[in-house]
C-alpha positions as CSV (number, residue, x, y, z in Angstrom):
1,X,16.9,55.4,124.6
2,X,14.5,57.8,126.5
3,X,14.0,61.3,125.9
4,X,16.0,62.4,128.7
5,X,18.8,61.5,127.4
6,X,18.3,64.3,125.0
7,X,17.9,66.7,126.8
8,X,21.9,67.9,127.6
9,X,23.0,71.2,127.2
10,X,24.8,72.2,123.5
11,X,28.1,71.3,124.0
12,X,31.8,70.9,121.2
13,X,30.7,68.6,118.7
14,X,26.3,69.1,118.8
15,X,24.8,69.8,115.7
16,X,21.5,71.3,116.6
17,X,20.8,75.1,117.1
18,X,21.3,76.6,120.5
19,X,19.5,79.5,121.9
20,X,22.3,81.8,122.5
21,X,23.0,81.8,118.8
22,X,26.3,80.2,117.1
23,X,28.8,79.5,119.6
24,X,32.4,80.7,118.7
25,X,34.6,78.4,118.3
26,X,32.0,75.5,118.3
27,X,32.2,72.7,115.5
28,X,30.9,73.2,112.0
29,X,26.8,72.8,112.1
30,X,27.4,70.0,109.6
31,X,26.2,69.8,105.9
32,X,24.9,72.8,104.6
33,X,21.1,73.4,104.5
34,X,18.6,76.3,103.6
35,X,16.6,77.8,106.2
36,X,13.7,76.1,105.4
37,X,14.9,72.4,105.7
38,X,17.1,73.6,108.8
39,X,13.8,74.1,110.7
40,X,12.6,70.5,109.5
41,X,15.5,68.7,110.5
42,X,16.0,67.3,113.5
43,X,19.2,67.3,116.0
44,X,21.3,64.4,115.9
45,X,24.1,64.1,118.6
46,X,27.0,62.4,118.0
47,X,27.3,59.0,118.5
48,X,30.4,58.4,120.5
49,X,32.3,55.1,120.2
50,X,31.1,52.4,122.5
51,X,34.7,51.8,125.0
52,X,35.8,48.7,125.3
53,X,34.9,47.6,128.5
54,X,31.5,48.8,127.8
55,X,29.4,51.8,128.0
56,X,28.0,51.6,131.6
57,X,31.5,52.5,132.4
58,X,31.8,56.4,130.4
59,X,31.7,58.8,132.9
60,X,31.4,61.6,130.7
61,X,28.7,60.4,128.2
62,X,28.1,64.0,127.7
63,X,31.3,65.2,126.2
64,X,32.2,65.2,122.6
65,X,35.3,62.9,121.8
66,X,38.2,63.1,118.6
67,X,37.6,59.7,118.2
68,X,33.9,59.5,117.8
69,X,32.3,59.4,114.6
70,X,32.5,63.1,113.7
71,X,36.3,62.7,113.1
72,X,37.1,59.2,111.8
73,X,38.0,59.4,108.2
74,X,36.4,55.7,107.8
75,X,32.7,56.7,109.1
76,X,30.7,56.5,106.6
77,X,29.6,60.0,105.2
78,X,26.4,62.0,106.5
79,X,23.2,60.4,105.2
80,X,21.0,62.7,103.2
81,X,18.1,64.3,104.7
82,X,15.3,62.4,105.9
83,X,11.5,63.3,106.3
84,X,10.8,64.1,110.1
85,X,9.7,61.4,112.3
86,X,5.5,60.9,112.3
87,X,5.5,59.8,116.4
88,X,4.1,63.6,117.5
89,X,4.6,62.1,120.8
90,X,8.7,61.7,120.9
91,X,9.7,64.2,118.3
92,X,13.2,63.8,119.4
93,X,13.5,59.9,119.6
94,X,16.0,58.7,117.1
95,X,14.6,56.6,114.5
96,X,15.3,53.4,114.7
97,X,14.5,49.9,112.7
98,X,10.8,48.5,113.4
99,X,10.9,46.2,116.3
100,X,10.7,42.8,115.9
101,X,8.0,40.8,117.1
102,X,8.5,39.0,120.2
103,X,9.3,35.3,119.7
104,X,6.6,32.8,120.3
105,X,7.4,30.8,123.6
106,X,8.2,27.6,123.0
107,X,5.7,24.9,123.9
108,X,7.1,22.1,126.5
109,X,8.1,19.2,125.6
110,X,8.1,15.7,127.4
111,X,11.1,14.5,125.4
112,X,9.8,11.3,124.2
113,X,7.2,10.2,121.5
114,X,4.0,10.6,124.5
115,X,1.8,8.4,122.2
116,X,4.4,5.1,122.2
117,X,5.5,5.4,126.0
118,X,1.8,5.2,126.6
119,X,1.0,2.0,124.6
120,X,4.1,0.2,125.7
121,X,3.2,0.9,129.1
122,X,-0.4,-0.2,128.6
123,X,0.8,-3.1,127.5
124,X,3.0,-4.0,129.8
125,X,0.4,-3.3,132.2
126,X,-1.5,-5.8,131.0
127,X,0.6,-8.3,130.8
128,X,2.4,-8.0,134.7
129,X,-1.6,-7.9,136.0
130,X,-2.5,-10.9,133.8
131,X,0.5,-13.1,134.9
132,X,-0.2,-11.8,138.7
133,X,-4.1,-12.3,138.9
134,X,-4.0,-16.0,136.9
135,X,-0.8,-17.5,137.8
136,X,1.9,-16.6,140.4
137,X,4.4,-18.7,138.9
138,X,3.6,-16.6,135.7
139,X,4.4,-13.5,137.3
140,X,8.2,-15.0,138.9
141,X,8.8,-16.0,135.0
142,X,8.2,-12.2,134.3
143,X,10.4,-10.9,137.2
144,X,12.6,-13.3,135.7
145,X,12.7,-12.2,131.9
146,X,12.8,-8.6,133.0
147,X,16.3,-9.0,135.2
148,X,17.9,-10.8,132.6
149,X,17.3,-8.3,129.9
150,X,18.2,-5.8,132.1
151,X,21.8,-7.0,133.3
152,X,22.2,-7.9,129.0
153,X,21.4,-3.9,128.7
154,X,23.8,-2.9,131.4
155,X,26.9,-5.0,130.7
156,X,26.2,-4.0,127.1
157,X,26.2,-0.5,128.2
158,X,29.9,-1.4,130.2
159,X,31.5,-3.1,127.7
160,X,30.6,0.0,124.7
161,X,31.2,2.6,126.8
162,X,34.0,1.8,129.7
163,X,35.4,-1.5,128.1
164,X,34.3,-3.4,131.2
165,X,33.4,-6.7,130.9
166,X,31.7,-8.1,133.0
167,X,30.7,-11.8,132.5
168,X,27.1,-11.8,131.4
169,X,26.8,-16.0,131.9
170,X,27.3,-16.4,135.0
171,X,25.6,-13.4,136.2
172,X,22.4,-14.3,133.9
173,X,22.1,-17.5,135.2
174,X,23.1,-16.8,138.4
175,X,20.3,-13.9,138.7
176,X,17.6,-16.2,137.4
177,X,18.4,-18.6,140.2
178,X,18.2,-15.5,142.7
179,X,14.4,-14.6,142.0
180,X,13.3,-18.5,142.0
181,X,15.1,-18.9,145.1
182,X,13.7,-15.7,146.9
183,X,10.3,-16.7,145.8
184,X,10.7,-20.8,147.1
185,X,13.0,-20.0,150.0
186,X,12.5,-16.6,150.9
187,X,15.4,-14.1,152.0
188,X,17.9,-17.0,153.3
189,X,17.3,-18.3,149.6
190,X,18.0,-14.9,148.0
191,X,21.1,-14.5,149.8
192,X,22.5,-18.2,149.3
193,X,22.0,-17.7,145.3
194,X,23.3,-14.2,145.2
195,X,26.8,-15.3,146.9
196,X,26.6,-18.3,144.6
197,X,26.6,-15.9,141.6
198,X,29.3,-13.1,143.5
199,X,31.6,-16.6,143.2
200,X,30.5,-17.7,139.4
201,X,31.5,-14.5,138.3
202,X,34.9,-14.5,140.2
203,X,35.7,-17.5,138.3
204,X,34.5,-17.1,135.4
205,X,36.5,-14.5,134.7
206,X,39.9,-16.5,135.2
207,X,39.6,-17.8,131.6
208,X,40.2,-14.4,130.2
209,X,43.7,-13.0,130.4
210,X,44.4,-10.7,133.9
211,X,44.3,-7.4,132.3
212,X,40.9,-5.4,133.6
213,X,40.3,-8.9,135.9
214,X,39.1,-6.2,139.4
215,X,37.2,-3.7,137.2
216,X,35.4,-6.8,135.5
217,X,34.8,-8.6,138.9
218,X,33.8,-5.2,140.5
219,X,31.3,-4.7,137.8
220,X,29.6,-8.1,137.6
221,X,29.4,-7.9,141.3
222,X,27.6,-5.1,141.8
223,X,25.4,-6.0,138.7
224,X,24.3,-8.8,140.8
225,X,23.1,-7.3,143.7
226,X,21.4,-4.3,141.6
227,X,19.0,-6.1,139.2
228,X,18.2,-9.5,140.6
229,X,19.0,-9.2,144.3
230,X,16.5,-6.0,144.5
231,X,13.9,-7.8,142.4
232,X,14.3,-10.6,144.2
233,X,12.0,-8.9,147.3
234,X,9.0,-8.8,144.5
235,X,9.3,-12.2,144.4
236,X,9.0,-12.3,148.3
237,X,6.4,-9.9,148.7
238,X,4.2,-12.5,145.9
239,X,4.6,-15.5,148.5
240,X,2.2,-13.9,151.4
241,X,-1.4,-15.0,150.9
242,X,-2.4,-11.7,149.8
243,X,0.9,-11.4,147.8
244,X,-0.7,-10.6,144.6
245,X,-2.1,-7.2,145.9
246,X,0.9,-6.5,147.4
247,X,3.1,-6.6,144.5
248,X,0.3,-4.2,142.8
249,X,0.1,-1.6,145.5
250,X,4.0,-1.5,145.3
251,X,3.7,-1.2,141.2
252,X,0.8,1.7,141.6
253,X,2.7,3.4,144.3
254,X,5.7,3.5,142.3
255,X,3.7,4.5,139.0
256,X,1.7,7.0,141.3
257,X,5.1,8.7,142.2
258,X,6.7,9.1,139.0
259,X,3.5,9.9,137.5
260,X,3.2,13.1,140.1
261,X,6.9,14.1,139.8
262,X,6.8,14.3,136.5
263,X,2.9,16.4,136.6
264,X,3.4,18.6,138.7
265,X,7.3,19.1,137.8
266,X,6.6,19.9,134.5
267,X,3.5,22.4,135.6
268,X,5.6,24.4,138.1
269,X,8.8,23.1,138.4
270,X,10.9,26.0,138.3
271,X,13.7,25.2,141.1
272,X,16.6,22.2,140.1
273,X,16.4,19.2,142.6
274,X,20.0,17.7,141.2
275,X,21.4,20.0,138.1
276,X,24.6,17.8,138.0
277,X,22.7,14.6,138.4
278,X,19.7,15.0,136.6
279,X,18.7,18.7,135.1
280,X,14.8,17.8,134.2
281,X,13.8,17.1,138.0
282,X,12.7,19.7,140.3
283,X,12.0,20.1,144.2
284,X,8.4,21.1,142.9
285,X,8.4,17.4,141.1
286,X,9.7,15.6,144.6
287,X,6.7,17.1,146.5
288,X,4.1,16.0,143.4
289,X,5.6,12.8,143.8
290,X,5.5,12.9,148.1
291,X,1.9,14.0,147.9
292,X,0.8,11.7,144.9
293,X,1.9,8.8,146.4
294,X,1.2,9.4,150.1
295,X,-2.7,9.1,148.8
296,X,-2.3,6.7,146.8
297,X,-0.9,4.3,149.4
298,X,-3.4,5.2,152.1
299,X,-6.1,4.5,149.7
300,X,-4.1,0.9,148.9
301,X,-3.2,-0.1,152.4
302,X,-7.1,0.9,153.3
303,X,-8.6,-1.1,150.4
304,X,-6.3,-3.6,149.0
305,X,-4.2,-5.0,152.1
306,X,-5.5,-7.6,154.4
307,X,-4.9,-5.6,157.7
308,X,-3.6,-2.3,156.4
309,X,-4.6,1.4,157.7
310,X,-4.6,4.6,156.1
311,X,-2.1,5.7,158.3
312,X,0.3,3.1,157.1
313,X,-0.3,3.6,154.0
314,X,0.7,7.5,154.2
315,X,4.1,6.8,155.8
316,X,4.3,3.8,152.6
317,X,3.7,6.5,150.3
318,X,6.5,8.6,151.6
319,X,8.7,6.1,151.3
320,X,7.9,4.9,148.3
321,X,8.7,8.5,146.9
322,X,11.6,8.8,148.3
323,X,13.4,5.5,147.4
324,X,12.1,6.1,144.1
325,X,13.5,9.3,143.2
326,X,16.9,7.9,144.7
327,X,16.9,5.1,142.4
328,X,16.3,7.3,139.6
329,X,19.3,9.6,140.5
330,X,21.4,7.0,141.0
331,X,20.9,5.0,137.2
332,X,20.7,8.9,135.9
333,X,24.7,8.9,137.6
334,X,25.2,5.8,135.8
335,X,23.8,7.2,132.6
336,X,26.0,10.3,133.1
337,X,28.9,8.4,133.8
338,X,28.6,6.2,130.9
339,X,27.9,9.2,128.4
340,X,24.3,8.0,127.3
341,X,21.2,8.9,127.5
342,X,19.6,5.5,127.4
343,X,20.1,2.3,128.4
344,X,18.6,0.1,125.5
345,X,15.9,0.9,123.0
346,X,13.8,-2.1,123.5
347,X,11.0,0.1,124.8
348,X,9.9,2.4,122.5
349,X,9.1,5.9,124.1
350,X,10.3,4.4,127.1
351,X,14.2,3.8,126.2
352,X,15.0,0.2,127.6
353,X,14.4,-2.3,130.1
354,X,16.5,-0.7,132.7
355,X,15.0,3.0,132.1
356,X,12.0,1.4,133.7
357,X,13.4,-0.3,136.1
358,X,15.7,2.2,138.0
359,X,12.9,3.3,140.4
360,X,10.9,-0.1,140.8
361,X,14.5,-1.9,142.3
362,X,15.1,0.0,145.0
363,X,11.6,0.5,145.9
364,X,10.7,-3.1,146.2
365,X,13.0,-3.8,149.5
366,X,11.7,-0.7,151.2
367,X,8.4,-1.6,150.3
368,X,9.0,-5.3,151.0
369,X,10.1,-4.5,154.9
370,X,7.4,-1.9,155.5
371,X,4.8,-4.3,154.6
372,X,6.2,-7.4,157.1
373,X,6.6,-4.8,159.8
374,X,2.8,-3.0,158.9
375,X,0.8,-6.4,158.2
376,X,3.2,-8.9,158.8
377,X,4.7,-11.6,156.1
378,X,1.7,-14.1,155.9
């Protein structure tokens, strides 16, 4: 409370001394004091009740009132005399309790144990460059392992959480046989295995009573064309002559993007790119991520692809970002809708399988196209 709000004239129910002398007819000046400590004590007003639909709204703040304080028999009674306040500077500022120190601000947090997601993903660094650099075949085995885990983690997820079942056979089989075929025949390959698998899963399902047979279907469908139809185009982009490079300037774009969403988000980000979807990403993030991997995939399509131009490599970039932050949205609404946070735990720091993979799968057809259309598919 400032000191101006002090300073109103005496008025019915003011304790202090007024300049005109006692007032007739005014309130009693309170408890009774000698001369000497009436000099030393201060004025107190009267507090007036706070009205229920809060003090802002008093229009006569001024005005003593019969039910404030003065004249409630349950206010507690006056308390004695207290030594004048030692602030020179506001000799008429009510004493108050000593102000609390400001909390500390909290320090920001990533969320997940830093030290583990960095030595998982190390590792698996090392073991997707290894397999890419020595062996191709190496490499489709690893595509292969990866999809397979990840439709275990996401009918698993289904069946706990929305008692969908989809059929996880047919559609692990049938997913396998998607990435060798898009790797050996190409796209006409990929499409022949994944309507294979669309039909394994249709009938699989007739041996289980009718009950939940379209919800089960429905799912195991579009778990087919989610994990190992979109990883199938790594496997295509690994069967040009410079395929190797190719699949590591999609992984580094994709790493590069995240990477600067999740720098520069966490630096500035101040404004909400999806609340509902996914409260932790910011419009500041998206632009860390456009501008992050726009360089990075000029400097890839400049030095590591067999034809490519800067130029190509900035519009790559932009892509990349894009489709990226969409798949990331879109298993975050999956997440959401399934009530979880994760979708396995295999990865530690990392969450599972499928937490890694929800920006790399739509990426890789985007990036697949742009690449035949840039450099061709040889």
């Amino acid at each position: 409370m400032n000191d101006s709000s002090w300073g109103a004239p005496p008025q019915a129910g003011y304790w202090g001394p007024s300049d005109q002398g006692p007032v007739q007819g005014a309130a009693p000046a309170g408890p009774a004091y000698d001369a000497h400590h009436a000099q030393q004590t201060r004025p107190m007003p009267i507090v007036p009740d706070v009205p229920a639909h809060g003090g802002d709204q008093d229009d006569d703040r001024g005005a003593a009132r019969t039910g404030g304080p003065l004249f409630r028999d349950e206010t507690p009674p006056t308390p004695p005399y207290q030594a004048p306040s030692q602030n020179p500077q506001n000799p008429q500022e009510p004493m108050t309790s000593a102000a609390q120190p400001a909390p500390a601000p909290q320090k920001k947090s990533a969320g997940r144990d830093l030290g583990a997601a960095i030595g998982v993903g190390v590792g698996l660094g090392v073991v997707i460059v290894a397999s890419l650099f020595v062996v191709k075949a190496a490499f489709v085995g690893v595509i292969t392992v990866a999809v397979v885990v990840g439709l275990w983690e996401l009918t698993s997820r289904l069946a706990e959480r929305k008692d969908i079942k989809a059929p996880l056979v047919p559609l692990a089989l049938g997913g396998a046989a998607m990435v060798i075929a898009g790797y050996v025949r190409g796209p006409e390959g990929a499409w022949v295995a994944m309507a294979l698998t669309a039909l394994a899963v249709l009938v699989w399902r007739m041996t289980e009573p009718p009950e939940g047979y379209l919800k089960d279907v429905t799912a195991g469908v579009f778990a087919a064309f989610y994990i190992p139809f979109l990883a199938t185009f790594v496997a295509m982009m690994l069967t040009a002559d410079d395929g190797a490079w190719r699949v590591l300037t999609f992984l580094v774009l994709a790493v590069v993007s995240d990477t600067g969403a999740y720098a520069v988000g966490w630096r500035f980000g101040t404004h909400k790119l999806a609340p509902r979807i996914s409260p932790g990403k910011t419009r500041e993030g998206l632009l860390g991520a456009v501008a992050f991997a726009m360089v990075a995939g000029a400097l890839c399509m400049e030095f590591l692809i067999d034809g490519g131009a800067w130029w190509q490599g900035l519009l790559l970039g932009l892509a990349v970002a894009a489709s990226a932050t969409l798949g990331d949205l879109g298993e975050s609404m999956i997440k959401r809708d399934l009530g979880i946070k994760d979708m396995g735990t295999l990865l530690p720091g990392h969450g599972g399988i499928m937490d890694r993979l929800d920006s790399l799968l739509p990426t890789a057809p985007v990036v697949w196209l742009l690449l035949v259309i840039f450099v061709g598919s040889g």
